[in-house]
C-alpha positions in Angstrom: 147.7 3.7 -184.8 147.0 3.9 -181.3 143.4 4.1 -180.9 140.9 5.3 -178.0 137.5 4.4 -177.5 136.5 6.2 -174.9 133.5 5.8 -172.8 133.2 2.2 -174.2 132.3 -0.8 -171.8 131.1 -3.1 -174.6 134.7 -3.6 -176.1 133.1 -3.5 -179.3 135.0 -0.9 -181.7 137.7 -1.2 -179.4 138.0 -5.1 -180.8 137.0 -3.5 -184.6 140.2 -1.6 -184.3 142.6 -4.3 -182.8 141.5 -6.8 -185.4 142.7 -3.9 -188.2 145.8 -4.3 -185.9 145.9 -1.1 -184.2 146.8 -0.6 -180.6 143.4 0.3 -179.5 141.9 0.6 -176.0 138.5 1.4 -174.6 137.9 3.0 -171.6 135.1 3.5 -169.3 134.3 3.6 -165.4 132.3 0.2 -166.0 134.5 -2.8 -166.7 135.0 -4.6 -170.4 132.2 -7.2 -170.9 135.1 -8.7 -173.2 138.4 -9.4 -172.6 140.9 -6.8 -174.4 142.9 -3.8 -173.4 140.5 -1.8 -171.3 141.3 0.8 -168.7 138.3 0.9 -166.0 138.5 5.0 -164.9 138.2 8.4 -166.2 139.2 8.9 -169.4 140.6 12.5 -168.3 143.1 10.4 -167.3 143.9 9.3 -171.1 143.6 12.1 -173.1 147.0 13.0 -172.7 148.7 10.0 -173.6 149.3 10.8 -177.5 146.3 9.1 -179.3 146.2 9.0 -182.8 142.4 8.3 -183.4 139.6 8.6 -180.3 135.8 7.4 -181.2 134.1 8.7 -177.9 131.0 7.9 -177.0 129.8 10.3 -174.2 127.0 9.4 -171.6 123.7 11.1 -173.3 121.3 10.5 -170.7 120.6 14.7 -169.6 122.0 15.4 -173.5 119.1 13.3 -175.6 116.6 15.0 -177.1 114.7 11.7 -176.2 114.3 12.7 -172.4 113.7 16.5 -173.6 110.7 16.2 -170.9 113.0 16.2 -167.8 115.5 19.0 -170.0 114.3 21.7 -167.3 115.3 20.1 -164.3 118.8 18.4 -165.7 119.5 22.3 -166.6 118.3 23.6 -163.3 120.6 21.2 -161.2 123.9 21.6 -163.6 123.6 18.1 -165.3 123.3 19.1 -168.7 125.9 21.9 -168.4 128.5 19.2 -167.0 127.5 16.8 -169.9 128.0 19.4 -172.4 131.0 20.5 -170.9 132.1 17.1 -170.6 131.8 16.7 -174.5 133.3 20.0 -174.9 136.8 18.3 -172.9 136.6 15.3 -175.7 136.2 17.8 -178.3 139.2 19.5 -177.2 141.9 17.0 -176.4 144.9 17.3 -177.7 144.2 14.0 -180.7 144.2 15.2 -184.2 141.1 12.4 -185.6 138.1 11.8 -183.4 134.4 10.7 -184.0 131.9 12.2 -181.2 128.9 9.8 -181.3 125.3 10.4 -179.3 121.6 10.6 -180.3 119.8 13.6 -181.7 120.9 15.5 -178.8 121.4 19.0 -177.7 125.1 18.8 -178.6 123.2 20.1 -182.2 122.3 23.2 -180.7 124.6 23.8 -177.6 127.8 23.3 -179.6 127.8 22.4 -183.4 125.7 20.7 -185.6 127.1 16.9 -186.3 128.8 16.1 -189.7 126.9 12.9 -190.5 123.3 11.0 -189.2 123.4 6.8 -189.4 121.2 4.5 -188.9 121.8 0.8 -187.8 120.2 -0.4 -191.0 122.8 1.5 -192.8 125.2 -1.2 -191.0 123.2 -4.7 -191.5 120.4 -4.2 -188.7 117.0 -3.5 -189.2 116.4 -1.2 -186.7 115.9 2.3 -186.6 118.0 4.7 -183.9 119.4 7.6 -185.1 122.8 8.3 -184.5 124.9 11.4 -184.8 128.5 11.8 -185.5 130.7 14.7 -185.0 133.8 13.9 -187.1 137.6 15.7 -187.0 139.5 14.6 -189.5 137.5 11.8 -190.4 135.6 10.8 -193.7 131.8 10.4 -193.2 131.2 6.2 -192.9 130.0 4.8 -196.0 126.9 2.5 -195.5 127.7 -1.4 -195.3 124.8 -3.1 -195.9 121.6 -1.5 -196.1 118.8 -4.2 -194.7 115.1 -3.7 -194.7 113.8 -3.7 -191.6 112.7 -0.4 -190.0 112.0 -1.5 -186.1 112.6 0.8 -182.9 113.9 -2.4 -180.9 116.0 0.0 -178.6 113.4 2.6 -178.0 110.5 -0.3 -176.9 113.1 -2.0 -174.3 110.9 -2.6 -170.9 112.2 -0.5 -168.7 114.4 -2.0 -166.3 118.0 -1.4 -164.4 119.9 -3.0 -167.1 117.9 -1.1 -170.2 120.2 2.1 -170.3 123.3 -0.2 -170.8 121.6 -2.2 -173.9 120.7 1.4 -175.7 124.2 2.5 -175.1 126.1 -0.7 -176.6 127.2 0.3 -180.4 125.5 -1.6 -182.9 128.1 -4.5 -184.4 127.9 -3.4 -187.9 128.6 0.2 -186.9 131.8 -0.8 -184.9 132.8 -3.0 -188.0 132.7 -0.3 -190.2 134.3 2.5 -187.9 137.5 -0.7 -187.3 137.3 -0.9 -191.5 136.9 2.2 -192.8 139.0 4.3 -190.4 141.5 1.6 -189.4 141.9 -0.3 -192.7 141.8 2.7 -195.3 144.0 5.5 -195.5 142.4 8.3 -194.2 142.4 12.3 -195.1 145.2 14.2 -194.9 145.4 16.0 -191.1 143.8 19.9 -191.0 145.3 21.8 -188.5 141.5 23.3 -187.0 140.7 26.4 -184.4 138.5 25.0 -181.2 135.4 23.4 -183.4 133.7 24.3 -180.1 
């Protein structure tokens, strides 16, 4: 398959993917903090290029329900209408599998609600973050290895110029099971959907 990952700087389910043996790239604006098939720019430039499978991972910062304290002045400026609209654009390219991923968010409310919550402890780390998943064409992903452990590592970062980059990297066990389950199995046949948004 050839695989997208967009809005991906980590590399992480990109590499999940390749080492299934896919043709998988990520792409961001940021560049790959490990080597592999990257593309450093927008991924409108991408969407077009006849993907089989896209796991997107869309900026969340004016869309988490986590910063719902500053949600009247990200709607009053535009920013959370251009983030929503932005997820609308992934929603909508022209790729027949795809896996939206963010926190709680107002994705929920402003456009659907998601088909499946995880947690990283689900995946072999004992932490706690919620993480939603809006899937097309996609089976929900099956736990790995539930871990006890229930800490909010992410959430009690100091704050800092690097911090929004460490809550944004996917958690390893997550990618593995995303390169596993949807690159290693054979997935659901392909339902020909209306706009889901």
């Amino acid at each position: 398959m050839r695989v997208l990952i967009a809005c991906e700087y980590s590399g992480r389910v990109r590499e999940a993917f390749a080492k299934a043996g896919h043709d998988a790239w990520s792409c961001d604006l940021l560049p790959t903090e490990q080597p592999g098939q990257h593309y450093q720019g927008p991924v409108e430039d991408l969407l077009h290029k006849g993907w089989d499978l896209m796991v997107a991972h869309p900026p969340c910062t004016d869309l988490a329900v986590s910063g719902s304290s500053h949600f009247a002045e990200k709607i009053a400026d535009g920013r959370q209408k251009a983030a929503l609209d932005f997820v609308r654009l992934l929603m909508d390219a022209p790729i027949d599998r795809w896996c939206i991923e963010n926190p709680v968010s107002v994705i929920s409310s402003a456009i659907r609600k998601p088909d499946q919550i995880i947690q990283p402890w689900e995946f072999g780390h004992g932490e706690v973050k919620a993480t939603c998943l809006w899937l097309k064409n996609l089976p929900r992903l099956r736990p790995t290895a539930c871990v006890d452990g229930r800490q909010s590592r992410i959430m009690e970062l100091s704050p800092g110029p690097d911090r929004w980059k460490e809550r944004s990297r996917t958690y390893q066990g997550v990618a593995d099971a995303m390169g596993d389950q949807w690159g290693c199995t054979v997935l659901p046949p392909i339902i020909e959907q209306a706009s889901l948004i």
